[in-house]
VOLUM-858522 format. One record per residue (C-alpha): residue number from 1; residue in three letters; chain; x, y, z. Coordinates in nm, 2 decimals. Example, Ala and Ser with C-alpha at 12.3 -4.5 7.8 and 13.67 -1.06 7.14 Angstrom:
// VOLUM-858522
<r 1, Ala, A, <1.23, -0.45, 0.78>> <r 2, Ser, A, <1.37, -0.11, 0.71>> 
***
This chain:
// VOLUM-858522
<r 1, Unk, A, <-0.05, -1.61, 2.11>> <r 2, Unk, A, <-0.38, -1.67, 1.90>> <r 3, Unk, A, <-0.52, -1.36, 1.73>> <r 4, Unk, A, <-0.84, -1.42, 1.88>> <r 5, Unk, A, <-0.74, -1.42, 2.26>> <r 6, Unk, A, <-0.55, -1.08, 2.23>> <r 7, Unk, A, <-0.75, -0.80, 2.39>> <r 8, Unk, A, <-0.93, -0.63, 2.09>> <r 9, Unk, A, <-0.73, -0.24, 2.11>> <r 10, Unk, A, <-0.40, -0.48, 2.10>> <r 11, Unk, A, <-0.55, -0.70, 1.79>> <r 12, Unk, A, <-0.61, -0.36, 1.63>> <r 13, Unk, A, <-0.25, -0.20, 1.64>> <r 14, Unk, A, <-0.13, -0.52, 1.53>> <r 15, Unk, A, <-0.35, -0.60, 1.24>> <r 16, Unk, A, <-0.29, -0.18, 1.16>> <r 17, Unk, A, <0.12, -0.21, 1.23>> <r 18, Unk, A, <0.13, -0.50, 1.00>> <r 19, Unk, A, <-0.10, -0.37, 0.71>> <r 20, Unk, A, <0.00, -0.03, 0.72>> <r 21, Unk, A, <0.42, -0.19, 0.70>> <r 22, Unk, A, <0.31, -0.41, 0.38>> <r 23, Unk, A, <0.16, -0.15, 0.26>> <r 24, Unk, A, <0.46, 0.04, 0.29>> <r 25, Unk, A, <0.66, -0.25, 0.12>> <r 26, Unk, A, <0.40, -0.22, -0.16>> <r 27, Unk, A, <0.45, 0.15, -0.28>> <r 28, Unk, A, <0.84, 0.10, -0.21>> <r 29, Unk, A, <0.80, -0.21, -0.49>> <r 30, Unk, A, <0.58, 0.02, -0.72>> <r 31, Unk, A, <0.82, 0.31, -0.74>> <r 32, Unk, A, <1.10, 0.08, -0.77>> <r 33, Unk, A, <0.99, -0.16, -0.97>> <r 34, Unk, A, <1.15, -0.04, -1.29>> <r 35, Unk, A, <1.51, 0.00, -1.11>> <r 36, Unk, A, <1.81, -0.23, -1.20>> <r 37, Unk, A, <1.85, -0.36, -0.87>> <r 38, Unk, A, <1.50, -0.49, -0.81>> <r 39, Unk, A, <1.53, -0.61, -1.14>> <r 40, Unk, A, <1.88, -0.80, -1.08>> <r 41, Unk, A, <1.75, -0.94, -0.76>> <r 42, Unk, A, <1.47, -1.09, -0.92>> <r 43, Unk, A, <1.69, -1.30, -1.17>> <r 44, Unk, A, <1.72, -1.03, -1.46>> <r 45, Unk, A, <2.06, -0.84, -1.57>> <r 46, Unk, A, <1.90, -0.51, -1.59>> <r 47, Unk, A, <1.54, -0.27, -1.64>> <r 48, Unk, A, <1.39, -0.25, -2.02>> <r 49, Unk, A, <1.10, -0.39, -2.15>> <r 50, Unk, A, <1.36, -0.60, -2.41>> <r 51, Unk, A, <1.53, -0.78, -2.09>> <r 52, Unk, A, <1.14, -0.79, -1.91>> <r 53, Unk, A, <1.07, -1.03, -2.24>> <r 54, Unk, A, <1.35, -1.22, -2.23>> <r 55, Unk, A, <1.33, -1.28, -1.87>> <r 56, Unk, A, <0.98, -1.36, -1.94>> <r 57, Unk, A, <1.06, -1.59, -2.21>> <r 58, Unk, A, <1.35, -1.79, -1.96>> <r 59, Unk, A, <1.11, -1.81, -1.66>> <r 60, Unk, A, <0.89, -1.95, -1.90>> <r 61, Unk, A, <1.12, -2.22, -2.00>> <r 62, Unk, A, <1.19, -2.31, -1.65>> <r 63, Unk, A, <0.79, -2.35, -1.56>> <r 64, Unk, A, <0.82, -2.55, -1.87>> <r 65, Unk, A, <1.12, -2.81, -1.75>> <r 66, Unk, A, <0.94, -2.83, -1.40>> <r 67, Unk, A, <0.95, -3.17, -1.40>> <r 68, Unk, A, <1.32, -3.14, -1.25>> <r 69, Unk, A, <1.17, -2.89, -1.00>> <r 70, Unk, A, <1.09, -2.86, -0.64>> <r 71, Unk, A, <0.72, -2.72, -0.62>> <r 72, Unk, A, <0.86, -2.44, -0.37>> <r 73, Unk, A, <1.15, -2.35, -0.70>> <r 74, Unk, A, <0.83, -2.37, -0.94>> <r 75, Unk, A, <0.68, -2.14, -0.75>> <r 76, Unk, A, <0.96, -1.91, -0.73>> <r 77, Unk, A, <0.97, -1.92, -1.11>> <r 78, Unk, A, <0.62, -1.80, -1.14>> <r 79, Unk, A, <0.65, -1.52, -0.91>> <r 80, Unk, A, <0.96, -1.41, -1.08>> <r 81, Unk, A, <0.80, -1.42, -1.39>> <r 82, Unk, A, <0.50, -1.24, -1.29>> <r 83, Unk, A, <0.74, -0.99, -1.15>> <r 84, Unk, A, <0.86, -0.89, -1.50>> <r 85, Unk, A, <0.54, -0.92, -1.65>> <r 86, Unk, A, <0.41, -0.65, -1.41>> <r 87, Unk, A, <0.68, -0.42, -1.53>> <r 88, Unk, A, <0.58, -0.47, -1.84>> <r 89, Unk, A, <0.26, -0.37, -1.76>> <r 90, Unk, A, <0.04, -0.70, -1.79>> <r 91, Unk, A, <-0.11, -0.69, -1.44>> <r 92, Unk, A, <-0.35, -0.99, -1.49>> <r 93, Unk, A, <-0.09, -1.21, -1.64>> <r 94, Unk, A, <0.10, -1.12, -1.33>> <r 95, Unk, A, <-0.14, -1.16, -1.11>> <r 96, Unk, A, <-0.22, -1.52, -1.27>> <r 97, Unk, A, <0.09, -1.65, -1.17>> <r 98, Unk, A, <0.11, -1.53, -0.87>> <r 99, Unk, A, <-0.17, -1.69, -0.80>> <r 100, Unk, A, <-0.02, -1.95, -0.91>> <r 101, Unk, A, <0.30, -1.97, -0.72>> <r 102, Unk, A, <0.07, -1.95, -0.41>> <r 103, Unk, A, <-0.10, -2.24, -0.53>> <r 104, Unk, A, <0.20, -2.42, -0.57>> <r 105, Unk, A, <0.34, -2.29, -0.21>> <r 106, Unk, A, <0.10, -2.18, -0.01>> <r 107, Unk, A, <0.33, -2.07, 0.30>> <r 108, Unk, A, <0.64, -1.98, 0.12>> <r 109, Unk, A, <0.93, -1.87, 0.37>> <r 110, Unk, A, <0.98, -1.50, 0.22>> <r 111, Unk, A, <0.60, -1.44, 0.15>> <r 112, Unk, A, <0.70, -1.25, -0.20>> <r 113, Unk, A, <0.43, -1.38, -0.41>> <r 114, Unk, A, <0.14, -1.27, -0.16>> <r 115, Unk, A, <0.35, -0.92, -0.13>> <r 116, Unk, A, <0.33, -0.90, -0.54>> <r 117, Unk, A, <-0.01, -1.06, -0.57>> <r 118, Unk, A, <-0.14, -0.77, -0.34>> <r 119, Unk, A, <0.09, -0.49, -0.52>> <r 120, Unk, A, <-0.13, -0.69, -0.87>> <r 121, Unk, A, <-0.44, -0.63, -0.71>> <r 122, Unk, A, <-0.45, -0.28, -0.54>> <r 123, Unk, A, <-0.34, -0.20, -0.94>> <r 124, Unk, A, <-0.68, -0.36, -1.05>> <r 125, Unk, A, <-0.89, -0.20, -0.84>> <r 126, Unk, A, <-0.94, -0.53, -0.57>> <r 127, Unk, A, <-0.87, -0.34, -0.29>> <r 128, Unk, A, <-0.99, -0.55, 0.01>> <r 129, Unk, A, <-0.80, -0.85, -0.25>> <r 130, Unk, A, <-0.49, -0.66, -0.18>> <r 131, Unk, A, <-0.54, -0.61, 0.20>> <r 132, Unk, A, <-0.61, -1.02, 0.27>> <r 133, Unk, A, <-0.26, -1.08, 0.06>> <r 134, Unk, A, <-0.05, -0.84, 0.25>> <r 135, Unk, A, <-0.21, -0.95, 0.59>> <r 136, Unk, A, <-0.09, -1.30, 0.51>> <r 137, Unk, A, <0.25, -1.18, 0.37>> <r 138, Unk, A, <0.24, -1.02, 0.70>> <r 139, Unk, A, <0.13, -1.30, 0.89>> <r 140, Unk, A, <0.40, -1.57, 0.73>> <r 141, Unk, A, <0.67, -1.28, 0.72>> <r 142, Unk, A, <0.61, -1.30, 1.15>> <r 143, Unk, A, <0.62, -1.66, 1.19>> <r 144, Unk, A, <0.91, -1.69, 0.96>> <r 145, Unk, A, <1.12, -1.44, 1.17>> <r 146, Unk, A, <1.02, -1.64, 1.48>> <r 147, Unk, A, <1.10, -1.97, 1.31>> <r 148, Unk, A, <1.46, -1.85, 1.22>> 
***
């Protein structure tokens, strides 16, 4: 059902469930962002600014030997890398390639690099940025629950 054809009390609980559970998501990242597990599951061995570098430095060589890639795995390399550049504390590098991975995958299936891009710009100050990337990691999160 279209957005537009729900009655408008039921467009506002869902447009406030969805924000308000990405929003969620995005302090849960924040305060966990420096934990080994996040870390692992987003392709490093471990927290530390010295493995943030080096996992900087081999998602860098993967954007670099794209050529052998799928856009959608370029795009995961990106966001990953952005990922540890954010824990090292470079939140417009970060946000640059998120941006990027978006570019390269607009409607990704796990909607991580909207989810990050938002957590990148609430930490700048783009507010209203932040919201309209966690509505649409909202949004494809939804469809790609439905699809599956």
């Amino acid at each position: 059902m279209a957005l537009s054809r729900i009655y408008k009390p039921q467009k506002a609980r869902f447009l406030m469930k969805h924000t308000l559970r990405f929003l969620i998501i995005a302090v849960m990242t924040l305060l966990f962002a420096g934990s080994a597990a996040l870390a692992k599951d987003n392709g490093f061995s471990g927290s530390g600014k010295g493995l943030s570098k080096e996992a900087i430095a081999e998602f860098t060589r993967t954007i670099e030997h794209s050529q052998r890639q799928s856009k959608a795995e370029l795009a995961k390399a990106y966001c990953q890398r952005g990922v540890a550049e954010r824990a090292l504390g470079d939140i417009e590098a970060a946000q640059a390639d998120f941006r990027k991975a978006i570019e390269l995958d607009p409607t990704p299936k796990d909607a991580v690099a909207y989810t990050n891009r938002g957590i990148a710009k609430s930490a700048l100050g783009d507010i209203e940025g932040a919201s309209s990337d966690f509505k649409m990691a909202a949004f494809l999160s939804d469809n790609s629950g439905q699809q599956g």
